[in-house]
C-alpha positions as CSV (number, residue, x, y, z in Angstrom):
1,X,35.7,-14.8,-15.2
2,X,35.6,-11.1,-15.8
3,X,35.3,-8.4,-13.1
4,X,31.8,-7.8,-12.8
5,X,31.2,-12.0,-12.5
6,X,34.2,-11.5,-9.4
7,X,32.1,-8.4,-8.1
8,X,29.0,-10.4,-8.3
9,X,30.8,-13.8,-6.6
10,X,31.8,-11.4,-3.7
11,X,28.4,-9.7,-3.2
12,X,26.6,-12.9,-3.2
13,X,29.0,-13.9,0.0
14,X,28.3,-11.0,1.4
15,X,24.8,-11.1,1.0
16,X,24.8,-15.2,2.1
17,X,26.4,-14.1,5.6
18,X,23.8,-11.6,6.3
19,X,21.3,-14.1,5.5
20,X,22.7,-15.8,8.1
21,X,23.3,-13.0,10.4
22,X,19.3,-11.7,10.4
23,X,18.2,-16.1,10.6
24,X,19.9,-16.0,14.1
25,X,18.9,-12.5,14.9
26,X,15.2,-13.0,14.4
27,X,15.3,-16.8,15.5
28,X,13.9,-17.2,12.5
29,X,11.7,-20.4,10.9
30,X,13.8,-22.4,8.3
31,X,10.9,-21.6,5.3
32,X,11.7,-17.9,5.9
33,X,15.3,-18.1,5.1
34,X,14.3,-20.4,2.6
35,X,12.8,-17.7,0.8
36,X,15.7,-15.1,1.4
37,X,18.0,-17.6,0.0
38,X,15.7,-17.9,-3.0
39,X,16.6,-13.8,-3.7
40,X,20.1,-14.9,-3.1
41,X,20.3,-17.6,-5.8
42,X,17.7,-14.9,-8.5
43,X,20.5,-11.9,-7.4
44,X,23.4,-13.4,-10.3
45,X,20.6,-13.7,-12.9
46,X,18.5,-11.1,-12.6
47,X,18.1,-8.0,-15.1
48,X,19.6,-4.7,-13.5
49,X,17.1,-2.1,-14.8
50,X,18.1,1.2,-12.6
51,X,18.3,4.1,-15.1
52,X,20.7,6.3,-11.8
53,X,22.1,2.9,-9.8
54,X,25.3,1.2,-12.1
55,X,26.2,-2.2,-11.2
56,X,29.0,-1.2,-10.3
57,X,27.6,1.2,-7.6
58,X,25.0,-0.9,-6.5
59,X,27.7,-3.7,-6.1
60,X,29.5,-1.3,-3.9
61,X,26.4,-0.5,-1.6
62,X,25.8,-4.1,-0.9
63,X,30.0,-4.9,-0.5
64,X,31.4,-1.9,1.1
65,X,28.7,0.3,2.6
66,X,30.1,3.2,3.9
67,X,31.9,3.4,7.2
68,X,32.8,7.6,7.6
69,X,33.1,8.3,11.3
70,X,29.7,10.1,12.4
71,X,30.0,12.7,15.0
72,X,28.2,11.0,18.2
73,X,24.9,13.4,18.9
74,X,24.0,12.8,22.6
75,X,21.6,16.2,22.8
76,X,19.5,18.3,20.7
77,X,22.2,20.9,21.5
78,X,24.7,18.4,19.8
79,X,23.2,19.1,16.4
80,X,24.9,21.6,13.7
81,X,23.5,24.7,14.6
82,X,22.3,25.6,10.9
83,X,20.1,22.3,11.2
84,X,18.8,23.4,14.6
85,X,17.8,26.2,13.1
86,X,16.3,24.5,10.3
87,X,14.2,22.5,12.9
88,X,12.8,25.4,14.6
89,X,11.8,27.3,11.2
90,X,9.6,24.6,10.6
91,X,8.2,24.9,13.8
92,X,9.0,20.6,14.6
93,X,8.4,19.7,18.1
94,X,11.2,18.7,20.6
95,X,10.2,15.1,20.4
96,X,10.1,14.7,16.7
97,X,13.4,16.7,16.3
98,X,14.6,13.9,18.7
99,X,13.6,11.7,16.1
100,X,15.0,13.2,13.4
101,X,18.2,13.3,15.2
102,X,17.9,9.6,15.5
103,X,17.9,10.2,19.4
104,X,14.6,8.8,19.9
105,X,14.8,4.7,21.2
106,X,13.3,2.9,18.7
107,X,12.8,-0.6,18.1
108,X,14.6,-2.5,15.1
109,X,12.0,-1.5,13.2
110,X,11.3,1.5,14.2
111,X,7.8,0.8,14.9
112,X,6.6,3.1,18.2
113,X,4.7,0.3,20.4
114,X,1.9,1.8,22.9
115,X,-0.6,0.0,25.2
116,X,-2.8,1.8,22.9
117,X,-2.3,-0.6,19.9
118,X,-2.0,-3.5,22.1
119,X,-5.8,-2.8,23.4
120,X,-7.0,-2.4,20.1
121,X,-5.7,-6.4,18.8
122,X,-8.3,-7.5,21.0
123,X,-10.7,-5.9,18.6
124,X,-9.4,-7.3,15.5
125,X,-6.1,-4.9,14.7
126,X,-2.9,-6.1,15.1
127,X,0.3,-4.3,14.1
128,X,3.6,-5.7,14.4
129,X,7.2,-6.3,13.4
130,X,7.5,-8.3,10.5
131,X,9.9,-10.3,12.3
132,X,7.5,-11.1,15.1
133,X,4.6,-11.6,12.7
134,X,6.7,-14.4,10.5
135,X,7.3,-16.1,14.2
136,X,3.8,-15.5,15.5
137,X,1.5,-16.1,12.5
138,X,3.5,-18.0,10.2
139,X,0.4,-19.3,8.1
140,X,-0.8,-15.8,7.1
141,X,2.7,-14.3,6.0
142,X,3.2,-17.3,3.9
143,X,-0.1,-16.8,2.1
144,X,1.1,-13.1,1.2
145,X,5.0,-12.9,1.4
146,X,6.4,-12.1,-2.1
147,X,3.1,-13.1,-3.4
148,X,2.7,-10.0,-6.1
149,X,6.5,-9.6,-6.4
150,X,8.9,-11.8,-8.0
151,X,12.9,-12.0,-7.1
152,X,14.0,-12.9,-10.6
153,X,12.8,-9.6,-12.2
154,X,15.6,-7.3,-10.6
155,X,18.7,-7.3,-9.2
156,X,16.6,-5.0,-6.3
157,X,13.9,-7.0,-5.7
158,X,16.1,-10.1,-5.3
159,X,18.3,-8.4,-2.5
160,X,15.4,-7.1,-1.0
161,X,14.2,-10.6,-0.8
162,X,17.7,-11.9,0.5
163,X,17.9,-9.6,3.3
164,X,14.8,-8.2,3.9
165,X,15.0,-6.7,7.9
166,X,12.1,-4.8,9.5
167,X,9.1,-3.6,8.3
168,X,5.6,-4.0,9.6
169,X,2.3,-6.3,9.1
170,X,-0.7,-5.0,9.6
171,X,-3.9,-6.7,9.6
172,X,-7.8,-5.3,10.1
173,X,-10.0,-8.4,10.6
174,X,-13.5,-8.4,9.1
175,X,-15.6,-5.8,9.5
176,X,-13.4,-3.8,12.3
177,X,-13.5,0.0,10.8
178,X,-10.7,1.7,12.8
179,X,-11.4,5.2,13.9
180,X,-8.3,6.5,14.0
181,X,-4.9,7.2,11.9
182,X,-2.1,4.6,12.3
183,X,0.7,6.6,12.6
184,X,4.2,4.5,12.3
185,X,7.6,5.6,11.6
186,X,10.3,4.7,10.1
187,X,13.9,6.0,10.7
188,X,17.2,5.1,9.2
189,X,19.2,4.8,12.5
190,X,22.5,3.2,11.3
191,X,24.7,2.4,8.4
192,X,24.5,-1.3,7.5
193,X,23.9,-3.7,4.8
194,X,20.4,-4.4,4.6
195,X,18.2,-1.2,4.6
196,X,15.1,-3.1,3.0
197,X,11.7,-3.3,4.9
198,X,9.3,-5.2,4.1
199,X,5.4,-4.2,4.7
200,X,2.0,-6.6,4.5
201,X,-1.1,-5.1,4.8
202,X,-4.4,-7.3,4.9
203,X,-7.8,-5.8,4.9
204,X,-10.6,-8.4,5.4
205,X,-14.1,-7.8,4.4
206,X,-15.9,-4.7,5.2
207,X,-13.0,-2.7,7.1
208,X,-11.9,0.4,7.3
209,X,-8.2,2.2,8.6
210,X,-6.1,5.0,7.4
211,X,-2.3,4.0,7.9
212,X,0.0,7.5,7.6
213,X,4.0,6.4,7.0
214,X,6.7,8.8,8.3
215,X,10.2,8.1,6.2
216,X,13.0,10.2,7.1
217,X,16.7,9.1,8.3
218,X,18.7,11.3,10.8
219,X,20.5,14.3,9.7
220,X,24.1,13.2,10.5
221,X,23.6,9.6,9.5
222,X,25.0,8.5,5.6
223,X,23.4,6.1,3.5
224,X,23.8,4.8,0.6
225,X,20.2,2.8,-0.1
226,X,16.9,2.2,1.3
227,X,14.8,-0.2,-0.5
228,X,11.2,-0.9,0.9
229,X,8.3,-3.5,-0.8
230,X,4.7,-3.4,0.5
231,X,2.0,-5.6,-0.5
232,X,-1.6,-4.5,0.4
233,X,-4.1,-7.1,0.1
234,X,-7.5,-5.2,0.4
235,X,-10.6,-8.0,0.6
236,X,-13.9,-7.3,-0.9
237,X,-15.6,-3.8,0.3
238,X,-12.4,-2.5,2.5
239,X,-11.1,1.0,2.6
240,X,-8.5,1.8,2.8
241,X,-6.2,4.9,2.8
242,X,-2.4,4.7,2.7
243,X,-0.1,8.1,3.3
244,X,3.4,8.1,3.0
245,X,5.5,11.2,3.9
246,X,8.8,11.0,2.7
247,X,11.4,13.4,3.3
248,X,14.8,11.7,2.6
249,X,18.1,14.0,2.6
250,X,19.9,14.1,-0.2
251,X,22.7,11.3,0.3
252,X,19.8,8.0,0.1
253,X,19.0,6.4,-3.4
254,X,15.3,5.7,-2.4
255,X,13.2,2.2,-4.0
256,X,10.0,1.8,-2.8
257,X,8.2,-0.9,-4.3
258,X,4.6,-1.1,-3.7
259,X,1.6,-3.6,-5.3
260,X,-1.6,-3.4,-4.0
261,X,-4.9,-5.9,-4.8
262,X,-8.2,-4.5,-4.4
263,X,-11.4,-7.0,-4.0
264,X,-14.8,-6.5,-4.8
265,X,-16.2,-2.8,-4.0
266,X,-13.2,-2.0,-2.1
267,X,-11.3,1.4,-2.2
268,X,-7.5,2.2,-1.6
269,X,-6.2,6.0,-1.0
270,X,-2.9,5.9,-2.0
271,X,-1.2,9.5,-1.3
272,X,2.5,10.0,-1.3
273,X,4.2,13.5,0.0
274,X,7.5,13.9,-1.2
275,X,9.3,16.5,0.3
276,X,12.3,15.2,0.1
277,X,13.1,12.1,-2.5
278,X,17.1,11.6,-1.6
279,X,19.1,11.9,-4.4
280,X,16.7,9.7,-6.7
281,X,13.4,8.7,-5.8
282,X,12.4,5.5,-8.6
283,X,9.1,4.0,-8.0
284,X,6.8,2.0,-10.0
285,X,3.6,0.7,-7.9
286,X,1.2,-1.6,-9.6
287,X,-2.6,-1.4,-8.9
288,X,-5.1,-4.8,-9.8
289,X,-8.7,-3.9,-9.5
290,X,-11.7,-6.1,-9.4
291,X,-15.3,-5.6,-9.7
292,X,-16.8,-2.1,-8.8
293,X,-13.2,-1.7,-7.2
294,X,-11.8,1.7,-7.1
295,X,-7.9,2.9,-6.8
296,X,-6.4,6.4,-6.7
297,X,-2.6,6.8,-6.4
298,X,-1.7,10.4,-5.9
299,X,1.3,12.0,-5.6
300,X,3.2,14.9,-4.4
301,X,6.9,15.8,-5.4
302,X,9.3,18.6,-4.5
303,X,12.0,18.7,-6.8
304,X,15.2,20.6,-5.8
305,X,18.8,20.7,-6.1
306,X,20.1,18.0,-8.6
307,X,17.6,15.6,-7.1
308,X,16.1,13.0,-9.8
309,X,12.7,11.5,-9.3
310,X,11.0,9.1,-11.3
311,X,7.5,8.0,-10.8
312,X,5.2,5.4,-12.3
313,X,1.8,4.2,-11.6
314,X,0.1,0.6,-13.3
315,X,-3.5,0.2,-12.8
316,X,-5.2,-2.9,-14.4
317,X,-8.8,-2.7,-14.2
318,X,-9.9,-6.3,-14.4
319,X,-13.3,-6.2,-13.2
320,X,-16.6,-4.5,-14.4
321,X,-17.3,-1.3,-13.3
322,X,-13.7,-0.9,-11.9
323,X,-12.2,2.4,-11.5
324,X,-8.9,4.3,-11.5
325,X,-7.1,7.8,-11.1
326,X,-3.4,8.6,-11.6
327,X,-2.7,12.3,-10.4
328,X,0.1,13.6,-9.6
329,X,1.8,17.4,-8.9
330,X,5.5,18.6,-9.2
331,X,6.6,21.6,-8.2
332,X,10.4,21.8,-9.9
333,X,13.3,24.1,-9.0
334,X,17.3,24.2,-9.0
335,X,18.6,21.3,-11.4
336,X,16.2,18.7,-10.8
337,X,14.4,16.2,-12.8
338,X,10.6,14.9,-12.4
339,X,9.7,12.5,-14.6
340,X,6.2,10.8,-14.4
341,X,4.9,7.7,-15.4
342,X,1.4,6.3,-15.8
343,X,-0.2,3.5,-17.3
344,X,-3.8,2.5,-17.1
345,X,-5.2,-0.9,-18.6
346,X,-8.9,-1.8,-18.7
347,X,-9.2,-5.4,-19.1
348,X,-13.1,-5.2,-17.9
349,X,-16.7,-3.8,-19.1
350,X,-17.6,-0.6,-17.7
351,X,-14.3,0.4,-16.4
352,X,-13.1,3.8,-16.5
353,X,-9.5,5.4,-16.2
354,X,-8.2,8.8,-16.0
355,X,-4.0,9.9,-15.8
356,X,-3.2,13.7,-14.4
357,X,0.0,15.1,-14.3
358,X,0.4,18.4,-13.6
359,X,4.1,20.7,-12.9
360,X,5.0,23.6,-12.0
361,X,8.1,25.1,-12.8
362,X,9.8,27.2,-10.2
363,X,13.8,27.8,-12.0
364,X,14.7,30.6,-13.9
365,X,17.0,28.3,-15.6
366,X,16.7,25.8,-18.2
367,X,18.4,23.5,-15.6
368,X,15.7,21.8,-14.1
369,X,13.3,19.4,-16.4
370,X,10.3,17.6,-16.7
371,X,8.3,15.1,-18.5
372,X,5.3,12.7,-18.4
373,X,3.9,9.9,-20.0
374,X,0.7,9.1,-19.9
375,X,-0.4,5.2,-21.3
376,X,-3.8,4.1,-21.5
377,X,-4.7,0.9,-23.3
378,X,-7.8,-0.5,-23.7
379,X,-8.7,-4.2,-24.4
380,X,-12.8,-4.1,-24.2
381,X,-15.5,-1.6,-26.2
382,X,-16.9,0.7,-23.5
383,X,-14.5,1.4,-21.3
384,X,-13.8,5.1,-20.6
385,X,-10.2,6.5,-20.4
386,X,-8.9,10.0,-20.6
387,X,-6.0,11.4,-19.4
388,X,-4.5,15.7,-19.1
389,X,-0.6,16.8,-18.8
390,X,0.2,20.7,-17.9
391,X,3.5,22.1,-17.4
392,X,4.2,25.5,-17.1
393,X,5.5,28.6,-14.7
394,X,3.8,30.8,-12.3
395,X,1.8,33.6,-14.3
396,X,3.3,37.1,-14.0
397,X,-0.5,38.1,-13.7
398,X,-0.8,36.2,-11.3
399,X,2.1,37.5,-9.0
400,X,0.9,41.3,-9.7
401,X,-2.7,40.4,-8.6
402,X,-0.7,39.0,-4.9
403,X,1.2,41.6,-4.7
404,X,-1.0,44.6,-6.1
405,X,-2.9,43.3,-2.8
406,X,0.4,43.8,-0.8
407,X,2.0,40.6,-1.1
408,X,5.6,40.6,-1.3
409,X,6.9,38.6,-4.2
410,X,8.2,35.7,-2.1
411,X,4.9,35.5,-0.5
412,X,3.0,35.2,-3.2
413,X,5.2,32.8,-4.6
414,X,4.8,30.5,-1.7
415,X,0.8,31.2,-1.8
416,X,0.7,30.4,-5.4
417,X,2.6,27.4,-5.0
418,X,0.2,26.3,-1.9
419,X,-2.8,27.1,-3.8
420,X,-1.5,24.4,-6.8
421,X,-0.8,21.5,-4.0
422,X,-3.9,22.0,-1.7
423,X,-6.2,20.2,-3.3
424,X,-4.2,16.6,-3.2
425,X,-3.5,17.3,0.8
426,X,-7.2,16.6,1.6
427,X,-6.7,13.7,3.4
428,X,-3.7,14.7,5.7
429,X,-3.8,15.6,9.4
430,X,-3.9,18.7,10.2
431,X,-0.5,18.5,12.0
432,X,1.3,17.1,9.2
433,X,-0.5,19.9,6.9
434,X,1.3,22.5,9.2
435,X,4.5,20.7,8.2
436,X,4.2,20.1,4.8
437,X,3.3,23.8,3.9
438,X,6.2,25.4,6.2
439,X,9.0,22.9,4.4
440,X,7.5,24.4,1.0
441,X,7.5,27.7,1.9
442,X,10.9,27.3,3.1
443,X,11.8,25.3,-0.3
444,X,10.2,27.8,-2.5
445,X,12.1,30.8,-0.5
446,X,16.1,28.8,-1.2
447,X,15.8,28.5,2.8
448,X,16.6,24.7,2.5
């Protein structure tokens, strides 16, 4: 038996014990750990595809995660004075900087419960742990758990579905349009072995919600990864809009996995911020469209420092008159690398695709790269596909217009590079716009 095969033996013992660990914590049903121990027996076997995470690394994540001591925070005063600082630039609130911190009590899952929520499941909403949702509505999970995702086609979706530990489920019964954003977040509090939540969403028929994700993990807190898989289930006419706001440091490998279905007439909204992607961000999502269904996945990356981030998009159009965008805009500085992805199949009369990726390069250097690849492949006559790629730096013209009209230059930087992102932030609160354009401006200026 070489090494690897001994590495692999000890990971899967490991892995086994915390299968049994988060059984007894979640006093869980026996078909549940069924299913985790079906990850476990697909972990030995299955391809390891990571083009950043080695075997060897990931081994080490799962075996020996990393056990520095971490200074105990008790206060806001606690905190490194450069990061409380940092905090106060961007104008954050006491109470999220609390959360940032990882001072803020959360729940296992970091899901913030209010009486709120709890008045709104009488009208057909209900949001909860996955952990209480597998005890509490055990028929539903198993009619979506792992239902687009299969543990046998990597080595990260089968851990994920060995020890899979928070996460949420949310489900909008038919015809309940919620008028309000669900806000949830989630927060790294501690090192440990399983940093993989696991998200349902179910829209019935005729609904309507907007479900914003916060992903951040303290400032003082290491980790090594954080692997996430949603399914979204979207029933005939829903719509839905799904924005995630990630802004990882830069010591967590991020893997979100995300598969969405969308029925008959429905709509799904998919915008991803990412103001900070750890130090590599590899995603892949994968769209299935039926009839008169339409899908738009945009996204939003800030690449800085040595940061690599990798981003794909699938969209099969399988039913007539079904519809899809990819978009997506980079802004690229330091030594990082952006590297887009996006595939469109139309598999269905009538249906139309289009792919746009868009960068803007921000280094003087030749350090800092980026590439795209649009794919669009059509398997019926009349379907309409079309796709644009632009890549480029900010136009001296356009800095002497700014500051001609007394702009500094660093001001007309950030205005310029505000200007190119706007028009995907459409759909974002105004209090998370405020955010989002002071960490830029701070980005742009070197001030993070």
């Amino acid at each position: 038996m070489n090494t690897i095969e001994i590495e692999i033996e000890e990971a899967k013992k490991i892995i086994a014990q915390e299968i049994e660990n988060l059984a007894e914590r979640n006093k869980e049903p026996e078909w549940m750990t069924r299913i985790r121990y079906r990850g476990l027996e697909a972990f030995e076997k299955a391809p390891h595809n990571d083009p950043v995470i080695s075997i060897d690394q990931l081994l080490h994540f799962i075996a020996k995660p990393e056990t520095a001591e971490i200074p105990e925070i008790k206060s806001l005063e606690d905190l490194p004075q450069e990061m409380k600082a940092l905090l106060d630039r961007l104008g954050i609130s006491e109470v999220e900087q609390k959360y940032i911190a990882g001072l803020a009590v959360q729940t296992d899952t970091s899901i913030i419960y209010n009486q709120f929520l709890k008045e709104w499941e009488k009208k057909g909403l209900i949001v909860l742990p996955m952990e209480e949702a597998v005890r509490k509505y055990p028929d539903v999970v198993k009619k979506h758990f792992l239902k687009m995702f299969n543990p046998h086609e990597s080595k990260m979706a089968a851990y994920h579905t060995a020890v899979w530990n928070g996460g949420i489920f949310l489900y909008v019964k038919e015809g309940l349009k919620v008028p309000f954003p669900l806000h949830l977040f989630f927060l790294i509090q501690e090192s440990s072995l399983a940093q993989a939540p696991h998200i349902i969403i179910i829209a019935e028929k005729n609904t309507e919600f907007h479900l914003i994700e916060g992903c951040t993990s303290p400032v003082l807190v290491r980790h090594s990864l954080h692997l996430d898989m949603t399914e979204a289930y979207l029933h005939d006419n829903a719509n839905a809009k799904l924005t995630v706001l990630q802004n990882w440091p830069e010591y967590v490998h991020t893997r979100p996995m995300t598969r969405a279905r969308i029925g008959k007439g429905a709509k799904f909204l998919n915008t991803t911020v990412t103001l900070g992607s750890g130090k590599s961000n590899i995603a892949n999502p994968r769209y299935w469209v039926n009839e008169n269904g339409y899908a738009e996945l945009n996204g939003i990356i800030l690449g800085q420092k040595d940061f690599y981030v990798d981003l794909g998009g699938e969209m099969y159009l399988q039913g007539k008159n079904a519809a899809g965008i990819n978009a997506s805009k980079a802004v690229i500085m330091d030594s990082s690398t952006v590297i887009t992805r996006g595939i469109i199949y139309a598999q269905a009369p009538k249906s139309k695709g289009h792919i746009s990726c868009d960068a803007l390069l921000m280094s003087d250097s030749d350090k800092a790269r980026m590439e795209t690849y649009p794919g669009l492949v059509s398997q019926v006559d009349d379907a309409e596909l079309s796709h644009e790629a632009a890549i480029g730096k900010i136009k001296e013209e356009e800095l002497f217009y700014l500051m001609s009209r007394g702009l500094d230059e660093e001001k007309a930087t950030q205005l310029i590079v505000k200007g190119f992102l706007d028009p995907m932030l459409k759909d974002i609160p105004t209090e998370f716009l405020v955010e989002i354009r002071k960490i830029i401006e701070l980005a742009v200026s070197g001030g993070m």
